[in-house]
RONUDREN-279601 format. One record per residue (C-alpha): residue number from 0; residue in one letter; x, y, z. Coordinates in Angstrom, 3 decimals, m for minus. Example, Ala and Ser with C-alpha at 12.3 -4.5 7.8 and 13.67 -1.06 7.14 Angstrom:
0;A;12.300;m4.500;7.800
1;S;13.670;m1.060;7.140
***
This chain:
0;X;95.606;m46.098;61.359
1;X;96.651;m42.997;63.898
2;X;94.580;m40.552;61.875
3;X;91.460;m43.211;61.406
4;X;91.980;m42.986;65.180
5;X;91.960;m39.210;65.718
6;X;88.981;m38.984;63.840
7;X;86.907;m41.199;65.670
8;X;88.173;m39.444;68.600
9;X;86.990;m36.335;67.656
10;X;83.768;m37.981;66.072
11;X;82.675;m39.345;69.509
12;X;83.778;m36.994;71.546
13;X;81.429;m34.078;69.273
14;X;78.760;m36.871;69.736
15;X;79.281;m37.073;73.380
16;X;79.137;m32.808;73.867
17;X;76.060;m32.398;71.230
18;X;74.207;m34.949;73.095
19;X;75.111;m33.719;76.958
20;X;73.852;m30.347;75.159
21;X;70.722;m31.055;73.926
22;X;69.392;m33.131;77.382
23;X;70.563;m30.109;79.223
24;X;68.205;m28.102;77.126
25;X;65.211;m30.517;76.995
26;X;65.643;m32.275;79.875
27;X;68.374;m30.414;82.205
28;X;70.031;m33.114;84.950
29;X;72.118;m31.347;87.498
30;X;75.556;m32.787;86.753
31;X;78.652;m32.144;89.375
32;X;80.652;m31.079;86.747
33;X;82.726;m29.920;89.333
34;X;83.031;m33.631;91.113
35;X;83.187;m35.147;87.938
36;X;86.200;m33.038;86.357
37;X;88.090;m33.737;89.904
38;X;87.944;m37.149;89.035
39;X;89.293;m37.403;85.667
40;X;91.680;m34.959;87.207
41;X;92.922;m37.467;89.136
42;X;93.198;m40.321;86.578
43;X;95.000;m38.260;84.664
44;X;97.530;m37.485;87.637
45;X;97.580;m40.721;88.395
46;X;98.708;m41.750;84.698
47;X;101.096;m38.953;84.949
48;X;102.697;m40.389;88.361
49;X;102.947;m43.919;86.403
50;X;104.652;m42.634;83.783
51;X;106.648;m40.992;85.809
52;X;107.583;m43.954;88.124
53;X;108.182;m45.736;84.967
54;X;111.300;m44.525;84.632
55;X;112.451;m45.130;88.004
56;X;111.263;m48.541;88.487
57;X;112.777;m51.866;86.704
58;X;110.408;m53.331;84.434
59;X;109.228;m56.755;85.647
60;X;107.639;m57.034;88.771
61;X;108.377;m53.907;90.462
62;X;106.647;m52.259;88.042
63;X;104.009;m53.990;87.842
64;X;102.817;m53.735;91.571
65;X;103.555;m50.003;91.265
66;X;101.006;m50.061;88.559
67;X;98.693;m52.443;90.475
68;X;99.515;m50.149;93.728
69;X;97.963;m46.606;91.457
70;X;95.137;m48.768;89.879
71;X;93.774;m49.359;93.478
72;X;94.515;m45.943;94.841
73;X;91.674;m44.668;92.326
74;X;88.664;m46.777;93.987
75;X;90.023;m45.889;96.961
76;X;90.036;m42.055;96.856
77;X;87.205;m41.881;95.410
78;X;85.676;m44.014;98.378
79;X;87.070;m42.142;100.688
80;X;85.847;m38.672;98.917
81;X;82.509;m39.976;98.743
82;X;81.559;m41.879;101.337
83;X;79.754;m39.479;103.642
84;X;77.363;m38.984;100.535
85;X;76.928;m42.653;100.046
86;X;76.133;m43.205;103.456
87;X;73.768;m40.009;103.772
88;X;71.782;m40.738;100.432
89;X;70.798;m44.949;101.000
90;X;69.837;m43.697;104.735
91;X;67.120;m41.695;103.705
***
């Protein structure tokens, strides 16, 4: 099952770069790449930092608030980062 698994990894994520190739050349979209790769940056910290925690925290309860506690400091950030350009693009 793994390598069934790998596979379609790969397959979609080939689909997912063809396809963000070819609309950049027929139809190009100005992406934030930049933005964008901050923010799985940051998931992927924040995975890191549960793992991490994971060993320091009891399973039960404990643990699962500290997961509960990094699930809602995602939204959050990402509020936070982006809120000026929220509020500047629905007022004009």
């Amino acid at each position: 099952y793994a390598g069934s698994a790998w596979a379609a990894l790969a397959c979609y994520a080939f689909m997912c770069f063809a396809t963000w190739l070819l609309g950049q050349k027929y139809y190009p979209v100005p992406y934030a790449m930049g933005r964008m790769g901050f923010y799985l940056g940051l998931a992927i910290a924040l995975c890191f930092v549960a793992l991490w925690l994971d060993t320091m925290v009891p399973s039960g309860w404990g643990r699962f608030g500290v997961h509960t506690g990094l699930f809602l400091v995602y939204p959050v950030m990402v509020w936070v980062i982006e809120k000026r350009r929220v509020i500047t693009t629905l007022g004009t």
